[in-house]
C-alpha positions as YAML, in Angstrom:
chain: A
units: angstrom
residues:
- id: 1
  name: UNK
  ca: [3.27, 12.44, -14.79]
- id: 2
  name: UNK
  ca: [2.69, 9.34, -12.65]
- id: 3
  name: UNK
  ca: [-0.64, 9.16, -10.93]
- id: 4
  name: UNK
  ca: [-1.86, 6.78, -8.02]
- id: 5
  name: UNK
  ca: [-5.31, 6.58, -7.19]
- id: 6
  name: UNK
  ca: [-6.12, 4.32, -4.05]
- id: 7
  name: UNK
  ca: [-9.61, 3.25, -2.87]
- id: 8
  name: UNK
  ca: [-10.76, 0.44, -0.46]
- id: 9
  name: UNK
  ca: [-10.56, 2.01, 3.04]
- id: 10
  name: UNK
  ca: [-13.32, 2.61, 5.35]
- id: 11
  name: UNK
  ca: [-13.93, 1.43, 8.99]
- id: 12
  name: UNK
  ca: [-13.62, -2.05, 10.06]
- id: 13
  name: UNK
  ca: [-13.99, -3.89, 13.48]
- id: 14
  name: UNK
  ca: [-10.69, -5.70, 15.11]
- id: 15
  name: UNK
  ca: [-9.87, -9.13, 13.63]
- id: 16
  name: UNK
  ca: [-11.85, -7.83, 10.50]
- id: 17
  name: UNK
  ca: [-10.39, -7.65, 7.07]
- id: 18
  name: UNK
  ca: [-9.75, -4.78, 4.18]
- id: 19
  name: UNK
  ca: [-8.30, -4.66, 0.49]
- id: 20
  name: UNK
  ca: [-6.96, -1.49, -0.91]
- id: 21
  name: UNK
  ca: [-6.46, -0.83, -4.01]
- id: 22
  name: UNK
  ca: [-3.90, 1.58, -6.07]
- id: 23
  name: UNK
  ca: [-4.46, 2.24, -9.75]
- id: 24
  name: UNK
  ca: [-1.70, 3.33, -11.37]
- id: 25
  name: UNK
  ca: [-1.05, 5.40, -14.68]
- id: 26
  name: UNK
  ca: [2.24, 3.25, -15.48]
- id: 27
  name: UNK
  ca: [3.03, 0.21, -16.31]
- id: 28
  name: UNK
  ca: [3.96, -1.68, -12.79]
- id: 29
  name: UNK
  ca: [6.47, -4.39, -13.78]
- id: 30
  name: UNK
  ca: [8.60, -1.78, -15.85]
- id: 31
  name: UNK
  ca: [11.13, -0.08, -13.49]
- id: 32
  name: UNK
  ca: [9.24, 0.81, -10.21]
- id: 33
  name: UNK
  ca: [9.05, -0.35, -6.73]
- id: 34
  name: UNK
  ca: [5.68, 0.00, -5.76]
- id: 35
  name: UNK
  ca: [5.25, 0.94, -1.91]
- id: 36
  name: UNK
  ca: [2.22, 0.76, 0.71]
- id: 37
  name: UNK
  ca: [3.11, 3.19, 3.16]
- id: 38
  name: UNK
  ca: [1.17, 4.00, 6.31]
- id: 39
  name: UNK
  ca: [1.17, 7.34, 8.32]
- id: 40
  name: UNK
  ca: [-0.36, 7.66, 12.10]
- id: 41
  name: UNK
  ca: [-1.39, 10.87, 13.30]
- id: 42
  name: UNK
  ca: [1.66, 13.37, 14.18]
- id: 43
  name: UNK
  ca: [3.87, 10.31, 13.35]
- id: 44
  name: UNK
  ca: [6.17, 9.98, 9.32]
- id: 45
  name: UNK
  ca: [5.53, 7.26, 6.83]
- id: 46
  name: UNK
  ca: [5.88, 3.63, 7.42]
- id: 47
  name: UNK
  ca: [6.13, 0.96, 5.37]
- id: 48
  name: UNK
  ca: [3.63, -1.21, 5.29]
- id: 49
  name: UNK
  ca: [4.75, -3.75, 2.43]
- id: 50
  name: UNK
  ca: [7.01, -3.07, -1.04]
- id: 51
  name: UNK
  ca: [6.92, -5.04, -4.13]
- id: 52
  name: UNK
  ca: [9.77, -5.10, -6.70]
- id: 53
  name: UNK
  ca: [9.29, -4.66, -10.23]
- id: 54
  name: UNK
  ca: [10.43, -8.53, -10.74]
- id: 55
  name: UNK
  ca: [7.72, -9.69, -8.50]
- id: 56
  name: UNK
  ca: [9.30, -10.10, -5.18]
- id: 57
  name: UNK
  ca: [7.89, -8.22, -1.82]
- id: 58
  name: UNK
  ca: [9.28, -7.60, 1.27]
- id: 59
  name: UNK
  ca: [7.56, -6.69, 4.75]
- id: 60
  name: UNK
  ca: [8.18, -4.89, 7.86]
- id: 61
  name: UNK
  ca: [8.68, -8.16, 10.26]
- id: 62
  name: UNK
  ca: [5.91, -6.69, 12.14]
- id: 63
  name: UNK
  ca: [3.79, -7.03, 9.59]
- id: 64
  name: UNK
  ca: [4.62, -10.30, 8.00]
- id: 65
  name: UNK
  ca: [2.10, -12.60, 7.86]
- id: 66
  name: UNK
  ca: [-0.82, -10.21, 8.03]
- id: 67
  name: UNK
  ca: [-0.41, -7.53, 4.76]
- id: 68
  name: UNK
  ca: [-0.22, -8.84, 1.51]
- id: 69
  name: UNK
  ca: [0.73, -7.20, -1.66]
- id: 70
  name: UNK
  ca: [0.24, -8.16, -5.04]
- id: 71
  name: UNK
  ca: [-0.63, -7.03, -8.40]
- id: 72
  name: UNK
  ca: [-2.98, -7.08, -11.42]
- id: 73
  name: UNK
  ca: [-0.30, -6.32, -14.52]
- id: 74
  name: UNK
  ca: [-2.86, -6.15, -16.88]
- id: 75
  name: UNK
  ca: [-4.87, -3.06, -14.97]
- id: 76
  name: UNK
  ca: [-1.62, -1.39, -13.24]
- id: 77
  name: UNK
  ca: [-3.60, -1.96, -9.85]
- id: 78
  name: UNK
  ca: [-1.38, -2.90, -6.39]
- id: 79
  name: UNK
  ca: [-3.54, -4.38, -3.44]
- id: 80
  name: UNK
  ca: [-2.67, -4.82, 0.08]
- id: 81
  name: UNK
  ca: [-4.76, -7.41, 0.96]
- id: 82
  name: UNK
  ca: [-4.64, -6.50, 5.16]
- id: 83
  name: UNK
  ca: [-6.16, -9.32, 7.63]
- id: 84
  name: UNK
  ca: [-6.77, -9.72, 11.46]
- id: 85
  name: UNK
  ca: [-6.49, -5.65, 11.62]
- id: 86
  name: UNK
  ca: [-6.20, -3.99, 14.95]
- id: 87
  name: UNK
  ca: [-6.78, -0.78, 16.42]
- id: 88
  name: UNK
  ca: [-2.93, -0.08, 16.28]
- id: 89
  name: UNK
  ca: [-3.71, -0.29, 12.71]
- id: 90
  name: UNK
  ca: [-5.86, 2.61, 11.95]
- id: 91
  name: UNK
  ca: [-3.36, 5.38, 9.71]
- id: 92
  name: UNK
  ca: [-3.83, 6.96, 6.48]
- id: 93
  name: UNK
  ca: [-2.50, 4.09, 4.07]
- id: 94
  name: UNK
  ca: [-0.98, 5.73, 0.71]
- id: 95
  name: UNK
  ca: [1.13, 4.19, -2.59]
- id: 96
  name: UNK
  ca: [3.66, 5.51, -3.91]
- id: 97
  name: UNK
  ca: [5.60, 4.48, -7.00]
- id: 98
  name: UNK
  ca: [9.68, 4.95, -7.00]
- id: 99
  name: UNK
  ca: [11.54, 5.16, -9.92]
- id: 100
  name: UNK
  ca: [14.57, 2.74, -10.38]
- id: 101
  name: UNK
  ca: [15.92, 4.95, -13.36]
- id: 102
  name: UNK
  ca: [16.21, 8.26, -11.64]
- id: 103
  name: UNK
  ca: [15.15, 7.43, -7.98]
- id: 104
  name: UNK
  ca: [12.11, 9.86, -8.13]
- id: 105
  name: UNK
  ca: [8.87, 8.63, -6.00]
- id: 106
  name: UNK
  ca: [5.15, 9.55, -6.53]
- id: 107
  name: UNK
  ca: [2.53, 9.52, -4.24]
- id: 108
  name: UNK
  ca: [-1.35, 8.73, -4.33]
- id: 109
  name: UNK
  ca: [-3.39, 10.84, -1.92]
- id: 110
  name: UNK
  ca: [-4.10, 8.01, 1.06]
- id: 111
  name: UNK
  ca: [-6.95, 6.31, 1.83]
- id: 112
  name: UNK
  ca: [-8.00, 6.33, 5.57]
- id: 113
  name: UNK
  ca: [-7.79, 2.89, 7.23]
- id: 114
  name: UNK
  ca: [-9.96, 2.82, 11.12]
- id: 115
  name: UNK
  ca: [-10.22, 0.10, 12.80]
- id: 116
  name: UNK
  ca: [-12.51, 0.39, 16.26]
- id: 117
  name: UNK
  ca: [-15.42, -1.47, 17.04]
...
């Protein structure tokens, strides 16, 4: 069973900064496409950055420029290092692990991101 435990949200004024963090129970460079996804209120998941298991991301173009996401190999962690944050911004930020075996994903259980001075 795959588990995802993120941490690292809180509340944070506009133009400030945040790092999440997602441990993982797996090993993250073997087979899995690790995923920051972000959900507003009423609204389905975004994505907010992917990385590959080779080491290549990819952003939203949105988002490009201001999200960064990267990984420790040695502790299974992903961060998504997020600057200059808005109001706009403020969602339940989750990671979620895919499979590129079988396809199947896993979920952490969201951190809340707010930003509002």
């Amino acid at each position: 069973q795959v588990q995802l435990v993120e941490s690292g949200g809180g509340l944070v004024p506009p133009g400030g900064s945040l790092r999440l963090s997602c441990k993982a129970s797996i090993d993250i460079r073997s087979g899995y496409t690790m995923r920051w996804m972000r959900q507003f209120v009423g609204k389905q998941p975004e994505l907010v950055a992917e990385l590959y298991a080779g080491g290549s991301a990819n952003y939203p173009v949105a988002l490009k420029g201001r999200f960064t996401i990267s990984r420790d190999n040695i502790e299974n962690i992903i961060y998504l290092q997020m600057d200059n944050l808005q109001p706009d911004d403020t969602a339940v930020y989750s990671c979620s692990a895919q499979s590129n075996y079988n396809g199947l994903r896993y979920w952490g259980q969201g951190t809340q991101v707010t930003v509002s001075s």
